[in-house]
C-alpha positions in Angstrom: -57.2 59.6 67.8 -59.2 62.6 66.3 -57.1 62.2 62.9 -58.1 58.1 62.9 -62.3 58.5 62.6 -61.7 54.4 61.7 -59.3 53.6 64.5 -61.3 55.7 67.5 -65.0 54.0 65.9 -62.8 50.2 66.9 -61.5 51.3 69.6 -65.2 52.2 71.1 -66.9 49.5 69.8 -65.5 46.5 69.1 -61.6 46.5 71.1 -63.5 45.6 74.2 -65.2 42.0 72.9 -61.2 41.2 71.3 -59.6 38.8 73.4 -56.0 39.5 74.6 -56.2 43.0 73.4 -54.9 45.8 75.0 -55.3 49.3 73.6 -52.8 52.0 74.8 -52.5 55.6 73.9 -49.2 57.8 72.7 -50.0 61.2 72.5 -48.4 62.4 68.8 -47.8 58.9 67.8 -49.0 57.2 64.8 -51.9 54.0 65.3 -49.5 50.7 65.7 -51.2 47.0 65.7 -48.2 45.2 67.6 -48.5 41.1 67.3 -46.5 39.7 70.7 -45.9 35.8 71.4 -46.9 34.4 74.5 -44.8 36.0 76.6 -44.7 39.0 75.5 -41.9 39.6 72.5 -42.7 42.0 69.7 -43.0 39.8 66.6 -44.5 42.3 64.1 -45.1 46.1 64.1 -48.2 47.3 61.4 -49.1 50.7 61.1 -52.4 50.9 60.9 -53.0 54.5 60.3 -54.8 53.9 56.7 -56.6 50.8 57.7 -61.0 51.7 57.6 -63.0 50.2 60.4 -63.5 46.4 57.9 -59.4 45.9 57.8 -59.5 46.3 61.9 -62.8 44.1 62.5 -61.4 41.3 60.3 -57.7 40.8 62.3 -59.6 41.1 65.3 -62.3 38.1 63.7 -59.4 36.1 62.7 -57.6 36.4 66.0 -54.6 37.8 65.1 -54.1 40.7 67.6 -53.0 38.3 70.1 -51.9 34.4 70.5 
């Protein structure tokens, strides 16, 4: 996450007060903000690569990393 300054300051600080969030790391692939149902399903893919830390704080605000 060294080339995502925005994306690593999230992850530290705020991913771990966002309900239903899990974080995993791909080593050489790009940030991805994956929206699943309830159980489970893929139902949107955003890159996230460009987003600064304000874009991530608000979708986790309005609850939409997870159901």
């Amino acid at each position: 996450m060294g080339h995502y300054p925005a994306i690593r300051e999230f992850v530290q600080d705020n991913a771990p007060s966002v309900k239903n969030l899990d974080v995993t790391y791909t080593q050489g692939a790009p940030p991805l903000l994956f929206m699943k149902d309830a159980e489970g399903a893929v139902l949107e893919e955003v890159n996230i690569a460009n987003w600064k830390v304000r874009s991530c704080c608000c979708v986790s605000i309005r609850g939409r990393c997870a159901p």
